[in-house]
C-alpha distance (Angstrom), angle and dihedral (degrees) to the residues before:
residue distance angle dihedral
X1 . . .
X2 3.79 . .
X3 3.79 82.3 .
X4 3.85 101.0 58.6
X5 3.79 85.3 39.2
X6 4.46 87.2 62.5
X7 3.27 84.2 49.6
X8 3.97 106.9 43.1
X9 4.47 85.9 47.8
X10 4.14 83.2 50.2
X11 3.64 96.4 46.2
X12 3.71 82.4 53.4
X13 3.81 101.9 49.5
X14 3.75 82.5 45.6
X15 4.14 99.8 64.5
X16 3.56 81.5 34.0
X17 3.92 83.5 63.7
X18 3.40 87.9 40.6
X19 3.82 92.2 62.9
X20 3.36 102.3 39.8
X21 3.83 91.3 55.4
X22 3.27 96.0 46.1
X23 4.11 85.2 53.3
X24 3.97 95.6 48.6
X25 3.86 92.1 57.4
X26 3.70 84.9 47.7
X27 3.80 90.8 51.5
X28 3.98 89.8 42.6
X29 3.69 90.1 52.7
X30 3.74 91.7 46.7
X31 3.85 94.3 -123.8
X32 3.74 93.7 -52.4
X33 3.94 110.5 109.3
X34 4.00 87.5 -177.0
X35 4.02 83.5 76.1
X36 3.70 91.9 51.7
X37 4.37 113.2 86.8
X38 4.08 82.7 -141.7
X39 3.75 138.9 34.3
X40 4.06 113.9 -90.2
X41 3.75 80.8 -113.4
X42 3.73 93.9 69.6
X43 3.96 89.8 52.3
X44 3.75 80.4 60.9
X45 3.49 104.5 54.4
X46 3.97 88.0 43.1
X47 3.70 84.9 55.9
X48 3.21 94.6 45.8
X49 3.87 101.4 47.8
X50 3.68 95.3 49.0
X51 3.57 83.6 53.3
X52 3.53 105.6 55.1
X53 4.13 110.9 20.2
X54 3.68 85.7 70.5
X55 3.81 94.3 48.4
X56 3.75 91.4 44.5
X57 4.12 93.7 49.9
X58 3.55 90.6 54.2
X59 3.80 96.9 46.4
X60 3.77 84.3 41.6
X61 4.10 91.3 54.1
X62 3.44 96.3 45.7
X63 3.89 96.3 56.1
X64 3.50 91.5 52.0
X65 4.03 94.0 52.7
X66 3.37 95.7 30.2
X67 3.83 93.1 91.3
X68 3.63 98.0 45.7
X69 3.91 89.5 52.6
X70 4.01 94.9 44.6
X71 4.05 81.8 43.7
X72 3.84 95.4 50.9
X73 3.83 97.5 38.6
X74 3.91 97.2 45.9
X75 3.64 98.0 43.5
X76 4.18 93.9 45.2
X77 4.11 86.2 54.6
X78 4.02 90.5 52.0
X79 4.05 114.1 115.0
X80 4.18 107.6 -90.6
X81 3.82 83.1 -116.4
X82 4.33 92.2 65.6
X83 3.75 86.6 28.0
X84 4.05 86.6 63.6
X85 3.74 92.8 55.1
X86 3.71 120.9 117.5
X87 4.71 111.7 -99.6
X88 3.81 87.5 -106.4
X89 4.08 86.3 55.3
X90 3.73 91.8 42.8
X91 3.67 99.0 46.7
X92 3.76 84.4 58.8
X93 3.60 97.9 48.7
X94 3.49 94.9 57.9
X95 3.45 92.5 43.3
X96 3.96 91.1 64.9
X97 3.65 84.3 39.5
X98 3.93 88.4 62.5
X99 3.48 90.1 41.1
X100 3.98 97.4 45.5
X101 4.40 80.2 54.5
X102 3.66 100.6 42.6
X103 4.02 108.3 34.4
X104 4.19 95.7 23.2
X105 3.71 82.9 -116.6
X106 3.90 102.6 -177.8
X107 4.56 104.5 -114.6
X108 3.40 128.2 -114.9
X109 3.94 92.8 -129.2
X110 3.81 136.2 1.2
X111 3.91 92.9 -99.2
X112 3.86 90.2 64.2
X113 3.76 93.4 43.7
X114 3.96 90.7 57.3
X115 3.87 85.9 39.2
X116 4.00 90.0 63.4
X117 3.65 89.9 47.4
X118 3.27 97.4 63.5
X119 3.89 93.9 40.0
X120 3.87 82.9 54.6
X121 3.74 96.0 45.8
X122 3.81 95.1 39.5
X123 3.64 86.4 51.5
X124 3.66 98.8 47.6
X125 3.97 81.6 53.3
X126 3.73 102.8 48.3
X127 4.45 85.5 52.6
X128 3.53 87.1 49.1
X129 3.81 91.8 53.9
X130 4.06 95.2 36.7
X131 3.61 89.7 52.2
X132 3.89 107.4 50.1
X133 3.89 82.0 40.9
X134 3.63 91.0 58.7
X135 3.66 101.1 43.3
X136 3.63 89.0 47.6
X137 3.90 91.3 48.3
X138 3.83 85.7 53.3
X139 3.68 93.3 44.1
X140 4.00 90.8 51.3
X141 3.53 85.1 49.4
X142 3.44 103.3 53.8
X143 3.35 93.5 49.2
X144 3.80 95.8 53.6
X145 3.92 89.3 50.8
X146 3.39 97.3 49.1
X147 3.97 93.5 45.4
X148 4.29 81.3 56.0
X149 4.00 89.8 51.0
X150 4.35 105.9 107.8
X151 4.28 129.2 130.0
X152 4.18 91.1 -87.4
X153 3.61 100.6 51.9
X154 3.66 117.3 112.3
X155 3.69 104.6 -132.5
X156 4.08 98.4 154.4
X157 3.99 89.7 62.4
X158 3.54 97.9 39.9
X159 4.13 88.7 52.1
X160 3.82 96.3 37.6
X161 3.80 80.8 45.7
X162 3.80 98.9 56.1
X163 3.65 90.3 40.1
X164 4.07 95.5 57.6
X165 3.84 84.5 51.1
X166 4.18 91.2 55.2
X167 3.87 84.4 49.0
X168 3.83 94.6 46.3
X169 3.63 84.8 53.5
X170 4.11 100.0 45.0
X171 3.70 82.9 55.7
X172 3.45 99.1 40.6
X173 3.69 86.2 58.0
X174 3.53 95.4 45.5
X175 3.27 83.5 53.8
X176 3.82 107.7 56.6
X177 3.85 87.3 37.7
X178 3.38 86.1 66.8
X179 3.39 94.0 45.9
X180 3.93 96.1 50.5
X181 3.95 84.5 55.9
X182 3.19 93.8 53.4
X183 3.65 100.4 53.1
X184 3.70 97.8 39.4
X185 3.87 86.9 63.7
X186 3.42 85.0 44.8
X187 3.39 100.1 49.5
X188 4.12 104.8 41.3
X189 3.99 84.1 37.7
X190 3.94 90.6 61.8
X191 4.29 86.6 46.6
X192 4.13 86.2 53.3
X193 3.96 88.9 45.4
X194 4.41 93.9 58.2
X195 3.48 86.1 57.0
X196 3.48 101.6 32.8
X197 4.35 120.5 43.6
X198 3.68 103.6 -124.5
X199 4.05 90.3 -137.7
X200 3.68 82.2 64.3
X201 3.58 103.9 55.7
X202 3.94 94.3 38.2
X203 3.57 92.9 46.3
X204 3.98 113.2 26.9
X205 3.62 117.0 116.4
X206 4.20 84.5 -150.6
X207 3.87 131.3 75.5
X208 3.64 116.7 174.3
X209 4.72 101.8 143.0
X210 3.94 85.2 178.5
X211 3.66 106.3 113.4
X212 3.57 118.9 -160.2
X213 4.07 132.8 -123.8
X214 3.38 106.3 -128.6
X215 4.34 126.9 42.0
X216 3.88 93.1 -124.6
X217 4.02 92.8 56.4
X218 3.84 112.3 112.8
X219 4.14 104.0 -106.5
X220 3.75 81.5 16.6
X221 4.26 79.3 152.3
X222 4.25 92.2 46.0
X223 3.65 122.1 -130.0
X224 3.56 119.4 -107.2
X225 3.83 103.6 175.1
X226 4.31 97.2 147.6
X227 4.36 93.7 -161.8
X228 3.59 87.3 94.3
X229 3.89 92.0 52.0
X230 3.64 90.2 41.0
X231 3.54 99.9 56.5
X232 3.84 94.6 44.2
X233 3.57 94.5 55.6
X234 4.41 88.1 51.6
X235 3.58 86.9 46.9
X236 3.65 102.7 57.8
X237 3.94 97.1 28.7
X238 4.30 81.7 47.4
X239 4.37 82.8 51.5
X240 3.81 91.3 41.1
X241 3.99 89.7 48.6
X242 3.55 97.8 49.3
X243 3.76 88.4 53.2
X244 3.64 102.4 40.7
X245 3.85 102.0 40.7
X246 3.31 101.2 52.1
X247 3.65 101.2 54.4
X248 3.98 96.3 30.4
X249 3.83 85.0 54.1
X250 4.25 95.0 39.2
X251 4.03 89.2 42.6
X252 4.16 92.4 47.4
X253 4.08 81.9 48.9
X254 3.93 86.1 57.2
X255 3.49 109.2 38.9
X256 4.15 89.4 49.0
X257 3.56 101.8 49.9
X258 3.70 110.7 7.7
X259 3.95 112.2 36.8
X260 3.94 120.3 80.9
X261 3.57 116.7 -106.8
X262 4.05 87.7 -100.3
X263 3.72 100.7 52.8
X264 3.66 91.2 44.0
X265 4.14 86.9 58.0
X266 3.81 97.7 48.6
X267 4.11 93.7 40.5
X268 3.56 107.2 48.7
X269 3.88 95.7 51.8
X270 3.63 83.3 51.7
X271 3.48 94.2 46.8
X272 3.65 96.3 53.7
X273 3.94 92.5 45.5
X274 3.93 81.0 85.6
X275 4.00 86.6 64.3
X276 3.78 86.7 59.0
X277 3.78 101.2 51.0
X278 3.91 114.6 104.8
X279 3.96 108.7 -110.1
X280 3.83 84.6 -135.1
X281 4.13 80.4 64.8
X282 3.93 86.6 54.1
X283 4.07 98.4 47.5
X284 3.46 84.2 52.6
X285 4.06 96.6 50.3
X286 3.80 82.0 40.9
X287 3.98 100.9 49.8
X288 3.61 92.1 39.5
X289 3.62 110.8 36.9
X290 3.67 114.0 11.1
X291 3.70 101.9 34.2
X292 4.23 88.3 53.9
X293 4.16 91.9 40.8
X294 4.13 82.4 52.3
X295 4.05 95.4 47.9
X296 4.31 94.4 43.6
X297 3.74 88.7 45.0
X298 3.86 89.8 54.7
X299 3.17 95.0 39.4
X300 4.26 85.8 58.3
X301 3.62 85.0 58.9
X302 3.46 105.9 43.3
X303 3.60 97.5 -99.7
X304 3.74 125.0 135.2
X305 3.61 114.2 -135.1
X306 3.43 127.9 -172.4
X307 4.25 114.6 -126.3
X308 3.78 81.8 -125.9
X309 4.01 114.8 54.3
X310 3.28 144.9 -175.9
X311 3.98 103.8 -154.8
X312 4.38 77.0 52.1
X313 3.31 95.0 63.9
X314 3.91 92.1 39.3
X315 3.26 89.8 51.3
X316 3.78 94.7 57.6
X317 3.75 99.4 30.8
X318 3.94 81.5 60.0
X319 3.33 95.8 51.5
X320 3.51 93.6 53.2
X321 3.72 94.7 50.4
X322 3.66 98.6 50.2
X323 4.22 90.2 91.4
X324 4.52 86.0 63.3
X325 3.82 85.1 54.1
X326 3.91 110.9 40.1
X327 4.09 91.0 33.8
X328 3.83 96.8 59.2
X329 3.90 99.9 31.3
X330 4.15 79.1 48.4
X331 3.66 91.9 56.1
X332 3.85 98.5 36.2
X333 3.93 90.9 48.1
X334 3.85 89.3 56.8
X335 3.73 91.6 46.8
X336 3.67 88.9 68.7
X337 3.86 108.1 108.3
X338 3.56 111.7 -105.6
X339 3.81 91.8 -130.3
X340 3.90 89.6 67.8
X341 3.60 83.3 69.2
X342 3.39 100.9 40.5
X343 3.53 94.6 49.2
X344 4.21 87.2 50.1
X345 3.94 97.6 51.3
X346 3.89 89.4 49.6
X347 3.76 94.1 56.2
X348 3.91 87.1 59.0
X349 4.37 101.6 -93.9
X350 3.75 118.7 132.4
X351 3.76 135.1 -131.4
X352 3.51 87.2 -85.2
X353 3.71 102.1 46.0
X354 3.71 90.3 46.7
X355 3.69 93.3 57.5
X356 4.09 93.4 41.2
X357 4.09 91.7 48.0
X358 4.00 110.7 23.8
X359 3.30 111.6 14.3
X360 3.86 95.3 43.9
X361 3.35 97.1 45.3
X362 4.14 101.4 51.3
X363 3.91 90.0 49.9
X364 3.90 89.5 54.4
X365 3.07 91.9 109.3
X366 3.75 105.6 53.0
X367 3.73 88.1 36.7
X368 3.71 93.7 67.3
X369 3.15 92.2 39.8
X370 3.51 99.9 64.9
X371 3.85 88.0 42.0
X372 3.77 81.4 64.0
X373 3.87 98.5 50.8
X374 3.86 77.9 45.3
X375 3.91 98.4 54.0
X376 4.00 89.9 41.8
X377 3.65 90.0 52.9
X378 3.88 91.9 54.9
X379 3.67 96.3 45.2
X380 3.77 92.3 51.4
X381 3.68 91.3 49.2
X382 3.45 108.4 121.8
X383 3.81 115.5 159.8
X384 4.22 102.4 49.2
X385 3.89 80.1 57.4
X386 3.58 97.5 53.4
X387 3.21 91.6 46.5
X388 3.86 108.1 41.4
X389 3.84 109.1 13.8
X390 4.07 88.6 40.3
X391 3.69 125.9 -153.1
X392 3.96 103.9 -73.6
X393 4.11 105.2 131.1
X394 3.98 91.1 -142.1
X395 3.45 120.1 164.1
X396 3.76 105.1 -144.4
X397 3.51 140.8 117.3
X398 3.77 96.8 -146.0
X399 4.09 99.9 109.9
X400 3.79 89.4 -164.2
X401 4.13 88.6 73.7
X402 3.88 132.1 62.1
X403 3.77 121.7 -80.1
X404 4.07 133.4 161.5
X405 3.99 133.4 -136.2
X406 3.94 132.3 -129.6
X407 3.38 88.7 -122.0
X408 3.88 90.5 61.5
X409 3.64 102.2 42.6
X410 3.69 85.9 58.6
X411 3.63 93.4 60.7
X412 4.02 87.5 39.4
X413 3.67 87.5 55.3
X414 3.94 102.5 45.0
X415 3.86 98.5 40.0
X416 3.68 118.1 113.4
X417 4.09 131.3 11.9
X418 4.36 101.0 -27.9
X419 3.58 138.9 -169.3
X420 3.69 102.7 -136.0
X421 4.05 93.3 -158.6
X422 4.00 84.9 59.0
X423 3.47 103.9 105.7
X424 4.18 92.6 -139.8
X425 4.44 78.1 65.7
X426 3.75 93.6 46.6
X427 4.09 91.4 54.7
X428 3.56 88.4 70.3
X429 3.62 93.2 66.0
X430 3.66 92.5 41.9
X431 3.75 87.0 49.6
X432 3.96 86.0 46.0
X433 4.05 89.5 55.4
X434 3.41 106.8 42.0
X435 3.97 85.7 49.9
X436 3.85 91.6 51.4
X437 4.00 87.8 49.2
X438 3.84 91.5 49.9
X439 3.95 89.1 49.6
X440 3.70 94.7 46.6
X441 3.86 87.5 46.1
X442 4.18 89.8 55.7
X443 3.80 93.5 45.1
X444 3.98 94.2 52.8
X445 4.01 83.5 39.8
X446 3.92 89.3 56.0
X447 3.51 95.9 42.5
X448 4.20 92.2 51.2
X449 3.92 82.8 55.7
X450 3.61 96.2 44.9
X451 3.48 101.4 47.6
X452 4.22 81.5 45.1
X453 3.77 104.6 58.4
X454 3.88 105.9 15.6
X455 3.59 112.5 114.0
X456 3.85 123.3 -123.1
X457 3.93 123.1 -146.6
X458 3.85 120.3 -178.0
């Protein structure tokens, strides 16, 4: 609270900057902007920057040392006794210490109770000190902005400058974060593949991570053959595909070029309502509704059907991905130029044929990509699984029995307390990369085709 209150008082000093800057060059320019080389505006924001990027780095530096310095000073005034403790020890201790200052927990002993005082009071201390130094950085500031503010200065480049650095550095993190995934998979995967042969786990028809206690147990070394998990995952995302392309592709088709203006305002909202529903909300329609329709309906027929399905949780998981697919292809279809279809009905084509052979064609592109946002959405899906297809790692491609995802056996395998030199842990990252590869591997597939067959107008 006393943090988001520093920063609500120095969001206000900085549009406060941001006027008075913008009224100096005003001032300087006698009223006339026309004598100014950039709008009053761009004062402003110079203003305003210098005013509050200082401010913000030294907020920003002390939260990140601001635990090593309330570590280091509370731990160095413990009793010799505590101080003599083993790290794991310690690191507990000043957990409860924390705890004792930030909840009011009650302490174990009078050592840790005087301990949390001075965390609290050394805390106190050190926002005291961050805050008036902020506020007086920002003052400083603002004063040596608004000193620089006359007709010549050239606020629009400095601005424009300062904000290509802040987008330099959103990508650059971006970046790197990508990066850091990347080669954490990488990394833990390689661990799982010296214990594990890596012909094994791509190609074994048997997955069973739980390793036993004792040497003599059957499987006492697990089995961590990944088919099974493989061809679950393309069996439900190929069910949830089939059901969401077609009519997110069919329905985009309508509400572009067929539907009035009205219908097309009430439906599409609605439509992408089903975007917005929690996938817990799904599992739950799925285990408890669709899952038992699917099983008595077999079981009409003749056909046994497992309580837990896969063409359930297909069924559902396309459902829910039906909003990725009609929303885009909506949006891209009406981004064809009109004159594209102008141009079509006066050679002689019909509604019909213009759709199937221009319209179609130019909004390719977007098309598949939403397809793709769609078919990465069902293979991350991890909930409606759980909850409808079940955990079983069968390798079938009967969708009336019960099958599991990679996606869930990686939460299966990292839930709870873990050992993360067990090689049951370590098949989560392996899981993790070859999932990533196969993704990658789709994306430059559906660019190929893309840039292939989409049409090009100048």
């Amino acid at each position: 609270m006393q943090l988001l209150t520093l920063m609500v008082v120095l969001l206000l000093l900085t549009t406060f900057g941001y006027r008075l800057g913008r009224s100096r060059a005003l001032a300087s320019a006698s009223g006339n902007p026309r004598l100014l080389h950039s709008l009053p505006s761009y004062h402003g924001y110079y203003v305003a920057l210098w005013c509050g990027l200082p401010a913000l780095f030294v907020i920003i530096g002390w939260l990140m040392l601001e635990p090593a310095i309330l570590h280091g000073t509370v731990m160095s005034a413990l009793p010799a006794d505590l101080q003599s403790l083993p790290e794991e020890r310690l690191a507990l201790v000043y957990n409860e210490v924390r705890n004792v200052a930030r909840h009011g927990h009650v302490p174990s002993n009078a050592a840790v109770g005087e301990a949390a005082q001075h965390y609290t009071s050394l805390r106190s201390t050190m926002f005291f000190s961050v805050a008036v130094a902020s506020l007086a950085v920002a003052v400083a500031a603002l004063a040596f902005a608004h000193r620089r503010i006359h007709t010549n200065l050239r606020a629009r480049n400095r601005v424009e400058a300062a904000v290509k650095v802040f987008l330099v550095a959103a990508s650059t993190v971006a970046i790197f974060t990508t990066i850091g995934i990347v080669l954490s998979l990488l990394f833990e995967s390689l661990r799982f593949f010296q214990t594990v042969s890596l012909f094994d786990f791509l190609f074994g028809t048997q997955w069973s991570p739980q390793m036993a206690i004792r040497a003599d147990q059957v499987g006492s070394s697990g089995a961590f053959g990944a088919v099974p998990l493989f061809a679950g995952t393309l069996l439900i995302s190929g069910i949830a595909m089939l059901v969401a392309v077609p009519l997110g592709l069919l329905s985009a088709i309508y509400m572009s070029e067929y539907a009035a203006p009205k219908f097309r305002s009430v439906v599409k909202p609605l439509l992408e309502v089903l975007a917005g529903i929690p996938t817990v909300v799904y599992g739950f329609f799925a285990a408890l509704t669709v899952a038992p329709f699917i099983r008595d309906m077999g079981a009409h027929v003749g056909l046994s059907v497992a309580s837990e399905s896969a063409l359930a949780a297909g069924l559902v998981m396309g459902i829910m991905i039906i909003p990725f697919v009609s929303s885009l292809s909506d949006d891209v279809i009406t981004a064809v130029p009109q004159s594209l279809r102008e141009g079509s009905y006066g050679l002689g084509a019909t509604k019909s044929e213009t759709i199937r052979q221009v319209v179609i064609p130019a909004a390719l592109p977007g098309i598949v990509g939403g397809v793709l946002l769609a078919a990465s959405r069902a293979i991350g899906e991890t909930m409606i699984v759980v909850m409808a297809a079940g955990l079983a790692a069968n390798l079938t491609a009967n969708p009336l029995e019960a099958v599991t995802t990679v996606t869930t056996q990686i939460v299966t395998l990292l839930v709870g307390d873990q050992e993360f030199d067990s090689p049951k842990t370590l098949a989560a990252f392996a899981l993790g990369l070859v999932l990533f590869t196969v993704t990658l591997a789709l994306n430059v597939v559906a660019l190929h085709i893309v840039n292939k067959y989409r049409e090009k107008y100048d």
